[in-house]
N, C-alpha and C positions, 0 to 999 in steps of 0.2 A: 504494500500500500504506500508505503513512503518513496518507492522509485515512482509512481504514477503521481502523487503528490508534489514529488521535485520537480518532474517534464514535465505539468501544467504550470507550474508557477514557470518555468524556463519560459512555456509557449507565453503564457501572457505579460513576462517582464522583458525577454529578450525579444520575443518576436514581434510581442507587439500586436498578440490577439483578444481580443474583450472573453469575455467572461461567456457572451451568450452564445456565442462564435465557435465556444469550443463545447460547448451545452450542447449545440445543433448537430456538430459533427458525431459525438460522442452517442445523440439520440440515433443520428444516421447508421452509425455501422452494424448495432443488427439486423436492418432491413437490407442491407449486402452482403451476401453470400461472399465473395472474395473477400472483401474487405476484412469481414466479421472473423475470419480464418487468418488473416495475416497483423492484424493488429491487436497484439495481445502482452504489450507494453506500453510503456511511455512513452517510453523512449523510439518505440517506431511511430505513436500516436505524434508526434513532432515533428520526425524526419518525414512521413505518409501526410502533412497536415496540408498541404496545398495541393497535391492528389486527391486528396480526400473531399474536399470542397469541391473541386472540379468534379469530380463523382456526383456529388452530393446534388450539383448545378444540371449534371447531363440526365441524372433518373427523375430530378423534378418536371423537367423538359420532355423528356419524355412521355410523362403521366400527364403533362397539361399541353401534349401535342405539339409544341415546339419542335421543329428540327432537331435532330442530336447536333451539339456541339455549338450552338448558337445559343445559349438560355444566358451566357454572359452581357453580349448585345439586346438581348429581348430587358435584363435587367438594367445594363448601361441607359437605355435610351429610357425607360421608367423611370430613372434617378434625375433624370437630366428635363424632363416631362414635368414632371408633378409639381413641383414647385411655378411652373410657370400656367400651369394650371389654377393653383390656389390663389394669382394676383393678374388671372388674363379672364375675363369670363369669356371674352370672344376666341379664344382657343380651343382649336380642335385638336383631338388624338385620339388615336384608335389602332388599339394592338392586337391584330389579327394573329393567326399561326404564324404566317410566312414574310407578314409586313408588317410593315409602321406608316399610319396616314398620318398626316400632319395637313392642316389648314386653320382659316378661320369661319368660324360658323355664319358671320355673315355672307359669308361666298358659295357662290354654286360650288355644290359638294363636287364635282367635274373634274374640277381646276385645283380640288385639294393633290399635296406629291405623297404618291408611295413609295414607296423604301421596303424593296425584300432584305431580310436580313441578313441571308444570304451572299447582301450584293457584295461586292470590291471597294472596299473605302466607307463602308456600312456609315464610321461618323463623322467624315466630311460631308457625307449625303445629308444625313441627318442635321449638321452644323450647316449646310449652306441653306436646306429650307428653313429650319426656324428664322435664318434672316430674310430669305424671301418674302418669312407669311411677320417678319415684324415682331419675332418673337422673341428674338435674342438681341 
């Protein structure tokens, strides 16, 4: 118990992870079969801890239809959304499986930009329409 108790306190003074961060991970690894088989220290709970999120990031994706391997972008552009939401009322967004609309709701919804997540430059796309639609 005290090697798992030292590698938490490591992850969250050296590394630099919150308290709930490793709560989440920690809840995540019995619903993974590999994972739940190869983490059975701290000390790999540490060195596994940015694999393990990234895990964490692709089976949520998965179960909420996301692409694999895009749920970092799908959350990137949510982070970057919401706040301009809570001081835009004319702001539009809308996050499908495979895209991101962006416009303003006074506008023919037409002329709103989609953005698959998928795409090449996913947050230049993203960074050029919020200033198209006025929003950055």
């Amino acid at each position: 118990m005290n090697g798992w108790a030292l590698e938490i306190d490591r992850i969250m003074q050296i590394d630099g992870r919150s308290v709930d961060a490793i709560e989440e991970i920690i809840d995540y690894l019995p619903h993974d079969a590999f994972w739940c088989n190869n983490v059975l220290s701290g000390n790999k709970l540490r060195k596994q801890f940015a694999r393990l999120e990234q895990a964490k990031l692709e089976s949520e994706a998965r179960k909420s239809g996301t692409p694999r391997g895009l749920a970092p972008r799908v959350d990137w552009a949510k982070q970057i959304c919401r706040p301009i939401l809570e001081t835009n009322k004319n702001a539009f967004f809308s996050f499908d499986d495979t895209f991101l609309c962006i416009g303003d709701e006074r506008k023919d919804e037409a002329s709103y930009t989609k953005i698959f997540y998928s795409s090449h430059g996913f947050e230049e796309q993203v960074n050029n329409a919020l200033r198209k639609w006025g929003l950055k």
